[in-house]
N, C-alpha and C positions, 0 to 999 in steps of 0.2 A: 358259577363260572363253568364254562363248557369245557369240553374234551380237547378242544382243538387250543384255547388260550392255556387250558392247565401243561398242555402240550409242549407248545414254547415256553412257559415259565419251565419246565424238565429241564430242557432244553437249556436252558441260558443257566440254570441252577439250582440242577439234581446232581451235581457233584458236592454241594452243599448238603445233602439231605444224609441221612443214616444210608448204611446198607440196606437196611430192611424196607428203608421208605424209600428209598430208588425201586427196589423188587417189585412191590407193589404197585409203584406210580408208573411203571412199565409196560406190569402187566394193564394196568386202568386204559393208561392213554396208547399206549404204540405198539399193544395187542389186542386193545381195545375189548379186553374180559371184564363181563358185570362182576359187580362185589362177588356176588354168590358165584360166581368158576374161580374166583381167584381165591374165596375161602376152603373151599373145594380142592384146590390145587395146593395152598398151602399149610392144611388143616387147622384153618382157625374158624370162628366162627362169622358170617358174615358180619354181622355187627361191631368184631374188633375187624374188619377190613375196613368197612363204611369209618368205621371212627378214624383209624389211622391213616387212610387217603384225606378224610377232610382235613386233620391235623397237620398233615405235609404239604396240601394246598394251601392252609394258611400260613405255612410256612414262605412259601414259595413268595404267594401275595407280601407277605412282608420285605423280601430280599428285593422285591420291584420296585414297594414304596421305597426301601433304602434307597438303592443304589440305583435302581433307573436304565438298567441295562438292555432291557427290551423295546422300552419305549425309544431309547437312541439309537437303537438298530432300524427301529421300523421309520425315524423320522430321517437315519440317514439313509438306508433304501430307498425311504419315498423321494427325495431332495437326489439321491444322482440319479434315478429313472426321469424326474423332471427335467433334470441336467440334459440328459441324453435327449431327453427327448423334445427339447426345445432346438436341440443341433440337429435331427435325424435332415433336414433340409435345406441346411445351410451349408454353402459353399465356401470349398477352397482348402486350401493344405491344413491351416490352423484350425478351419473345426472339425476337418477328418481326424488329425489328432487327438483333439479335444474329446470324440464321440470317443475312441479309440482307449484314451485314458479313464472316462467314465465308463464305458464299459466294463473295462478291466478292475476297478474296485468296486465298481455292485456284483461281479461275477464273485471278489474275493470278499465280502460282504457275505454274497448267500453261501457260502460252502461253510 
């Protein structure tokens, strides 16, 4: 798994993880330090870095197969940008509304 998807799983839930494995998955993904600065930086050895990031990505990968909370954010993202964007040229009060309300929960979606 790459940097960017271990990312979003942080993201949706590294409030799940230890202290220690937030610190780390921190520094991995949204400082973007190789094992070796972040063993560096937390004086351990690269190899307990390398093991306890992979350990917390599989952690991570499991709380997605659970519960699915990423994959429903991306299908509902994707589903009201459709939305919107099947109205961007449709006339009249109701689907200026319409864009108007879609808009506003894919804005409240990404934040």
């Amino acid at each position: 798994m790459d940097r960017i998807e271990t990312g979003w799983l942080f993201d949706f839930y590294g409030p799940l993880l230890t202290q220690r494995q937030r610190t780390l998955l921190a520094l991995y993904c949204e400082e973007d330090y190789s094992f070796t600065e972040i063993a560096q930086q937390e004086g351990i050895s690269r190899q307990g870095v390398y093991d306890a990031v992979k350990r917390a990505v599989r952690q991570l990968e499991s709380y997605e197969q659970e519960l699915g909370l990423l994959a429903r954010y991306r299908r509902l993202t994707r589903g009201l940008g459709e939305g919107l964007e099947a109205l961007r040229d449709a006339p009249g009060e109701q689907a200026q509304r319409a864009r108007a309300i879609l808009a506003r929960l894919l804005s409240e979606e990404e934040e």
